[in-house]
C-alpha positions in Angstrom: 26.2 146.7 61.4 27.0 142.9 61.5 27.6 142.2 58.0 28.2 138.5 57.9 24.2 138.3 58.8 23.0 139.8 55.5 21.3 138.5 52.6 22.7 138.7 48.9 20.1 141.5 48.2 20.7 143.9 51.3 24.5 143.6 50.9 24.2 144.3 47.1 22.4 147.6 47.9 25.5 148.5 50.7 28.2 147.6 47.8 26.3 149.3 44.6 26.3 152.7 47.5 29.5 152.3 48.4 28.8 152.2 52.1 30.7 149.1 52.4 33.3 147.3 50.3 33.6 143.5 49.2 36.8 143.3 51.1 35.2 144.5 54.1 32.2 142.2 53.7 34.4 139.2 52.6 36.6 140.0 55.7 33.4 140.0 58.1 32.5 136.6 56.6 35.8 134.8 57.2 36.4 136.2 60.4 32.9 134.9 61.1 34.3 131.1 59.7 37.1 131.6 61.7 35.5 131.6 64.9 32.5 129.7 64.3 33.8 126.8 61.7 35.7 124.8 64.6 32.1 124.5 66.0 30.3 123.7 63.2 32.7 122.0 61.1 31.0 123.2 57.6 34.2 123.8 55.4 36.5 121.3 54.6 38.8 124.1 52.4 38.9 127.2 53.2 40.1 130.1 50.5 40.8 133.3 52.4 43.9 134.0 50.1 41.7 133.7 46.8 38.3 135.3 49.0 39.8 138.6 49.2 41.8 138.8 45.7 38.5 137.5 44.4 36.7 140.4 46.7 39.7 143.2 45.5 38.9 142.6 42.1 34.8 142.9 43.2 35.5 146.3 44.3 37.6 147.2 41.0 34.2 146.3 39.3 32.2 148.1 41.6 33.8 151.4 41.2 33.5 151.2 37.8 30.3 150.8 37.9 29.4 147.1 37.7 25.9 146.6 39.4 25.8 143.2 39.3 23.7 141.3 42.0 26.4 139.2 43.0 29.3 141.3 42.6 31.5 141.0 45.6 29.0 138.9 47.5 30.6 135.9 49.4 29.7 132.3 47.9 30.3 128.7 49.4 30.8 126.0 46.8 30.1 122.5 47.9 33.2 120.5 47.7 31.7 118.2 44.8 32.3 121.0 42.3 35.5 121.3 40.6 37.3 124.6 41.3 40.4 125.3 39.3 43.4 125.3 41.4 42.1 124.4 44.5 41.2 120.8 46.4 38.2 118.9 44.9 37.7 116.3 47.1 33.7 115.1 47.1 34.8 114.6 51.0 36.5 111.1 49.6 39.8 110.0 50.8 40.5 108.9 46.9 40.0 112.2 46.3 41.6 114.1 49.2 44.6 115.8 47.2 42.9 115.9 43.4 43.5 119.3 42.0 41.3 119.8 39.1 42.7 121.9 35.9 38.9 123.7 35.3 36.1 124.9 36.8 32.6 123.9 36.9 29.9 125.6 34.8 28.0 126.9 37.5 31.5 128.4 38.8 32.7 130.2 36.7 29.3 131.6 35.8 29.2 133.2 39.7 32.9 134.2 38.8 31.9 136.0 36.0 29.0 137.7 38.2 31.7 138.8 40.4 31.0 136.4 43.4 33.6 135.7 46.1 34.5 131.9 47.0 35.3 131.9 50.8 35.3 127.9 51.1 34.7 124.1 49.4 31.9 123.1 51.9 31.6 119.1 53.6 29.6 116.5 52.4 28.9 113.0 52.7 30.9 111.0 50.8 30.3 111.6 46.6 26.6 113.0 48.0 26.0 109.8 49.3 23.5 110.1 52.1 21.2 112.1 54.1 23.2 113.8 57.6 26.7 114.5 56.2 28.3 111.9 58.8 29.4 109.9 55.6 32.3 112.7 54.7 35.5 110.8 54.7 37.1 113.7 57.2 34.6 115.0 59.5 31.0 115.2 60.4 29.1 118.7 60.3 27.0 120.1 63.5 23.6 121.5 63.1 24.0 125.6 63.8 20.6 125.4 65.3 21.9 122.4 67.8 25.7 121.6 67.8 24.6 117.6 68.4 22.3 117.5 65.8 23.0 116.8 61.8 22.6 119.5 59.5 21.0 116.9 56.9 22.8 116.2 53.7 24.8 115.4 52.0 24.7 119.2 51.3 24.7 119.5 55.0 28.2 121.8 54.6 26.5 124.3 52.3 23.5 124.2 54.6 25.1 124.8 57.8 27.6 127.5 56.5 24.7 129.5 55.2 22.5 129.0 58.6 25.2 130.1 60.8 26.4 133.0 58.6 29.6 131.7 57.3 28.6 132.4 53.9 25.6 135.0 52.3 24.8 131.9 50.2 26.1 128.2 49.1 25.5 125.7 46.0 25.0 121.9 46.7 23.6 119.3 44.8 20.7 117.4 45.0 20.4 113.9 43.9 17.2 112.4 46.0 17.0 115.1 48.7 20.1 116.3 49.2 19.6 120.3 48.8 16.3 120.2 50.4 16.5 118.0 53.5 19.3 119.9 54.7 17.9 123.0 53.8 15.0 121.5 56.1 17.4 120.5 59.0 19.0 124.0 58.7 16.4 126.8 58.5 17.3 128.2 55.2 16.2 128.2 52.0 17.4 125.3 49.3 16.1 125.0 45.2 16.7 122.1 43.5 16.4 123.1 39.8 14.8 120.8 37.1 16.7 118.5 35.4 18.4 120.6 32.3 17.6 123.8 33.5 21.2 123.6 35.6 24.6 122.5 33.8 26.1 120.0 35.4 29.7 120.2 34.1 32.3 120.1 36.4 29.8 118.4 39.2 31.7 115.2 40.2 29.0 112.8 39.5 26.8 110.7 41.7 23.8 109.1 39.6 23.9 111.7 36.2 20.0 111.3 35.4 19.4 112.5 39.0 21.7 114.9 39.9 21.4 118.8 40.0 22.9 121.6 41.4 21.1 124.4 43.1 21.6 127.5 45.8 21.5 127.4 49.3 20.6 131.1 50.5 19.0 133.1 53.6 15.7 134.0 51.9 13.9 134.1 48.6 15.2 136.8 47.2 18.1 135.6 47.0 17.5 132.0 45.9 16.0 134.2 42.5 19.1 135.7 42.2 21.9 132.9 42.3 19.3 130.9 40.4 19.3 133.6 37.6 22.9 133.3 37.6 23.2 129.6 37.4 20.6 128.4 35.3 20.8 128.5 31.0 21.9 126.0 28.4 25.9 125.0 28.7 27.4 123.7 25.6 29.6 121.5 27.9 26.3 119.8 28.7 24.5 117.4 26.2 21.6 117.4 29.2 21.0 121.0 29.6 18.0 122.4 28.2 17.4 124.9 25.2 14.9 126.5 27.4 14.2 130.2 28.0 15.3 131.4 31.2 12.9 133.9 32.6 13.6 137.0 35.3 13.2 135.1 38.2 12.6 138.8 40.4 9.1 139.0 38.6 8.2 135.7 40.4 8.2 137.3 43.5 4.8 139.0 44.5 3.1 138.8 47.6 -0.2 136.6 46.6 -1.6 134.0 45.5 -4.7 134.7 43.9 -5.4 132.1 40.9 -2.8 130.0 41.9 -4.1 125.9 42.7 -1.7 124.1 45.1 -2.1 120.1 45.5 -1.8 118.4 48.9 -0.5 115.2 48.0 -1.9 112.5 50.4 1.1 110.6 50.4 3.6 112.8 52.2 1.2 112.6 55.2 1.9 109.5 56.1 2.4 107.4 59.2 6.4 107.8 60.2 6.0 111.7 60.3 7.5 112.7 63.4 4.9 114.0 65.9 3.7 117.9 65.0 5.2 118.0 62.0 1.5 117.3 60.2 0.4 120.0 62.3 3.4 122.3 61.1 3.2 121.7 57.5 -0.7 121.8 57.6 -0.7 125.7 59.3 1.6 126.4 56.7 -0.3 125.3 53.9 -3.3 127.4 55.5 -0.9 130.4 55.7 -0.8 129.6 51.7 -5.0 129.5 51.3 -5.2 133.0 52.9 -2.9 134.4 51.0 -5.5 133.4 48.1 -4.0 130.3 46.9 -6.9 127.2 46.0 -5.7 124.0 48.0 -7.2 120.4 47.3 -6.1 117.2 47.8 -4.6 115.4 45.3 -2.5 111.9 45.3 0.3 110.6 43.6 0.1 106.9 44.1 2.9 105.4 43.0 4.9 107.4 45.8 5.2 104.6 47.7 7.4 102.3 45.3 10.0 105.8 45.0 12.0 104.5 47.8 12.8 101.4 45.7 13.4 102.9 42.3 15.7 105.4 43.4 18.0 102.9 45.3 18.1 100.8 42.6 18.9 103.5 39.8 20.7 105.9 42.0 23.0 103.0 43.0 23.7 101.5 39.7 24.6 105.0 38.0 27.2 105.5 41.0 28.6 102.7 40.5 29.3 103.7 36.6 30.1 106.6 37.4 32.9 105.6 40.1 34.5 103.1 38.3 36.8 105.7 37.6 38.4 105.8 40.2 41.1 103.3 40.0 44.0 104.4 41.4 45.9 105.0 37.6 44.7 108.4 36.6 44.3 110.4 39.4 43.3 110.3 43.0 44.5 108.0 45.4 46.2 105.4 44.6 47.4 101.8 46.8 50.7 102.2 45.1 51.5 98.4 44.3 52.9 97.3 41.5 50.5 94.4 40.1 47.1 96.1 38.3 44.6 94.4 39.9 46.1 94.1 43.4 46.2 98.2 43.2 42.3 98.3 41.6 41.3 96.6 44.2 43.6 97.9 47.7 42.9 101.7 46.2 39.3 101.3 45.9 39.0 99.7 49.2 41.1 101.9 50.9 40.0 105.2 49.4 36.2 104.2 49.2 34.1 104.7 53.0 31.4 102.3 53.4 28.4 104.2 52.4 30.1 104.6 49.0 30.9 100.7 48.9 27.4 99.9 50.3 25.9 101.8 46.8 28.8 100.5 44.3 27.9 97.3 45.5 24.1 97.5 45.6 24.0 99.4 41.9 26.4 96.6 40.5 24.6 93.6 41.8 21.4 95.7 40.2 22.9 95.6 36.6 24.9 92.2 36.9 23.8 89.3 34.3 20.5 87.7 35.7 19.4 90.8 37.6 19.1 93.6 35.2 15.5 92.7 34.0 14.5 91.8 37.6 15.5 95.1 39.1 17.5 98.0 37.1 14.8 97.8 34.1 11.8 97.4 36.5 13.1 100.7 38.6 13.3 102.5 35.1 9.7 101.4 34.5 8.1 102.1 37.7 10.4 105.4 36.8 8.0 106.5 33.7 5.4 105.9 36.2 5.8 108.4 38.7 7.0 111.0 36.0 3.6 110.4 34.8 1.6 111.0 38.2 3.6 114.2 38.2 2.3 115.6 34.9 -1.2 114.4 35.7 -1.0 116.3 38.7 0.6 118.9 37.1 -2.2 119.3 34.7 -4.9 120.6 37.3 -2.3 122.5 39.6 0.2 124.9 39.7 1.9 123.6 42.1 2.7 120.8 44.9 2.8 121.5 48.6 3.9 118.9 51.3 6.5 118.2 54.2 10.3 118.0 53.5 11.6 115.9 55.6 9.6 113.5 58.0 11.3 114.2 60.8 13.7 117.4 62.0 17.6 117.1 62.3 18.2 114.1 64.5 21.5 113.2 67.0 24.8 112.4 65.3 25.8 109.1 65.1 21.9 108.1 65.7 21.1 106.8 62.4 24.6 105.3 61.4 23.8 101.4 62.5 20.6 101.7 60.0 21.0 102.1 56.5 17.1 102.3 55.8 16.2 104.6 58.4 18.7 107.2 57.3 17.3 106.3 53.4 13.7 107.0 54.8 14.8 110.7 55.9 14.3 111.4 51.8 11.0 110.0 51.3 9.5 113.4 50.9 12.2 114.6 47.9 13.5 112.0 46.2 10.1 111.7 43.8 11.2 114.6 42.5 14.3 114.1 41.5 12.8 110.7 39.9 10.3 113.0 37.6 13.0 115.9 37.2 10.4 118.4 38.7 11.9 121.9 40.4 11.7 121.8 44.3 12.5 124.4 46.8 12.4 124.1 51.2 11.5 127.3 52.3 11.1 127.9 56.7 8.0 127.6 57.6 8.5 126.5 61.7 10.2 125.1 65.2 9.4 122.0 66.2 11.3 120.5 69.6 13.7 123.7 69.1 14.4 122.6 65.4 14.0 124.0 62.1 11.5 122.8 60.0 11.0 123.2 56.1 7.6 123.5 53.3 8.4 122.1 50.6 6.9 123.5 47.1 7.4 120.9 43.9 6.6 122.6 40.8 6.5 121.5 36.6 9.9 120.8 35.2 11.2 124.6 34.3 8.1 125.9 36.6 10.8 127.7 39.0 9.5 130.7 38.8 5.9 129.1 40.1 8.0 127.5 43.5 9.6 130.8 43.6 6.4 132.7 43.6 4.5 130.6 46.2 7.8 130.3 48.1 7.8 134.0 48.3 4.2 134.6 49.2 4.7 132.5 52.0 8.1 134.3 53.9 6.3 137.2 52.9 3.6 136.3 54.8 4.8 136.7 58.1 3.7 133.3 59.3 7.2 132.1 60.7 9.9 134.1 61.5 12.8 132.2 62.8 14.3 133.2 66.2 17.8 133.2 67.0 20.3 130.0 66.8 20.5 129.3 70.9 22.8 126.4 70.7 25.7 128.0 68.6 24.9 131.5 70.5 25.7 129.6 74.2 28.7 127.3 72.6 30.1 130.7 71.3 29.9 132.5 74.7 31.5 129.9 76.6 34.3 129.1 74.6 
């Protein structure tokens, strides 16, 4: 039995029958990093020391009688998500020895599930951009194709889950950046809605954007770490007092009575070659599984590029101005104030990060606030209102993820807008707080490539369903990883 290949739900049932233990599985899992990490470059921490204490005390609760779903299962955090005790670096030289005194929400609630941290997962820089190239230490490798990107800037999370360094991962997702790698990866990634997910203890990006979500190797699982994250957190004002359901009901097998929209605007010129084709058999897949499709369009989709790289910028660069070199982080080390502000932040800072401080400041500076931060915010209220228009005659959105599947390294580094274009397809949604989820649905060129289902705000259980339905299906299953398989045997 190879038990670093399992899901959440097939290791649970070995734990809960004793036929394995979380130190075993735990064990499997980092001897699995171990080997393949130098490869694929997905961890930028790793905790084996805490892993198997954490997995010890798993099997203490095991054998006395906890049945928890995530008890003893091993968990990747993304390294944007404050761990108590351990490096929290948001892959950000400024960062690169902070030690934060508390956990994040969504932490300690897998803690207190019982889940096993293994590893603080690469990024790009604060979640700043779209193929995890931007981290301040190292890029990440595709597991599908070693000189490909995994996506990002959860491409860390992403790739540890894909090639089996981890049963499952959180990321965040600001414009993309849990679905597009997700995508890139072969694996499934949920971005909640806004306020269904505490953000507390996430090291913010753009706050009105940001959410934090599961990376895992099917459905079933994505159900499960989502019914373990998701609830009101008193920590966080945004958070929502909304019931959360049993995300397991979700799962069935059709889709009878359910109406899925085809918005017209995801298939648009720029889509890379089959990838129409792809998405378009696995919207079929959806029809005969009883689901009603029609066309539907959400016209306003073109001007999301612009809003969200005007408000996206000009929340990081609030939200960074922290970083000055006096309480924490990095820090120049002069003596005069403003000679340190200004070497730390230049120095500790890479240039996608500057690129958005700079581009969200000019936004909000005297003169230009009315001309482009306000009008974002209005063309803002617009799309949220497509959505719910849409949302009033379907269940249910179905479209491409990402335009095109993972791409070389270093390809898109010289081009600022083409690697911005990657998140065409998601960043609507994180503009109208909608839940998202990339489930696999087929190869192209050798590559992974990803379906992804938008759904009302606090609809998860609706993505999960049709998500389901379609693995279920049979439609794709996804063959081995032959890039990482050869580059294991020959080294």
């Amino acid at each position: 039995m190879t038990l670093h290949t399992l899901t959440i739900h097939e290791a649970g049932d070995l734990l809960r029958s004793r036929d394995i233990s979380a130190v075993e599985l735990t064990t499997a899992v980092l001897d699995r990093m171990s080997v393949v990490d130098d490869l694929v470059r997905a961890y930028i921490t790793r905790l084996e020391d805490r892993a198997i204490a954490m997995a010890e005390e798993a099997d203490r609760r095991l054998a006395a009688g906890d049945d928890g779903p995530l008890v003893g299962i091993p968990i990747a955090l993304k390294d944007v998500l404050c761990l108590a005790g351990e490096p929290t670096t948001a892959a950000s030289r400024i960062l690169e020895h902070f030690v934060p005194p508390y956990s994040a929400t969504v932490v300690k609630r897998l803690e207190a599930a019982g889940a096993v941290f293994v590893g603080k997962t690469n990024l790009d820089e604060f979640a700043m951009g779209s193929s995890t190239e931007h981290s301040a230490f190292f890029p990440t490798h595709n597991p599908w194709n070693l000189d490909m990107v995994p996506g990002g800037s959860s491409g860390g999370s992403a790739a540890a889950v894909a090639a089996d360094m981890a049963l499952a991962s959180l990321g965040s997702d600001t414009g993309g950046s849990i679905r597009q790698p997700a995508s890139l990866c072969g694996v499934v990634g949920f971005k909640p809605s806004y306020g269904r997910v505490s953000r507390y203890g996430l090291l913010a990006f753009a706050s009105s954007l940001d959410q934090i979500g599961p990376f895992t190797k099917d459905v079933t699982d994505c159900a499960i770490m989502l019914q373990a994250l998701a609830g009101h957190d008193p920590m966080d004002s945004t958070t929502a007092r909304v019931p959360v359901p049993n995300y397991a009901e979700a799962l069935q097998g059709d889709l009878r009575g359910v109406r899925l929209g085809v918005p017209k605007e995801y298939f648009v010129e720029g889509l890379q070659p089959g990838m129409e084709d792809m998405v378009r058999g696995a919207i079929a897949a959806l029809r005969d599984l009883g689901a009603e499709i029609v066309d539907v369009s959400l016209p306003s989709t073109r001007y999301a590029l612009a809003t969200y790289y005007i408000i996206a910028p000009a929340e990081a660069s609030a939200n960074l101005a922290r970083y000055d070199g006096i309480k924490y982080g990095y820090s120049a080390g002069v003596p005069s104030m403003w000679e340190n502000y200004n070497l730390t932040r230049g120095a500790g800072f890479g240039d996608e990060v500057k690129r958005r401080i700079m581009i969200g400041t000019y936004a909000l500076s005297e003169g230009y606030a009315d001309q482009y931060y306000r009008q974002a915010q209005k063309a803002r209220t617009i799309i949220k209102a497509e959505f719910d228009e849409v949302f009033r005659t379907c269940d249910a959105l179905v479209s491409p993820v990402s335009p095109i599947v993972a791409f070389p390294l270093g390809q898109k580094l010289s081009d600022p807008y083409q690697m911005y274009l990657c998140d065409i397809c998601t960043l609507p949604a994180n503009i109208a707080g909608v839940a998202g989820v990339s489930v696999p649905c087929g190869m192209l060129e050798g590559l992974p490539v990803g379906l992804q289902v938008q759904a009302p705000a606090f609809s998860e259980s609706v993505a999960l369903r049709v998500a389901y339905a379609f693995e279920q299906s049979g439609h794709f299953v996804a063959p081995a990883k032959p890039e990482l398989v050869a580059s294991l045997a020959e080294g």
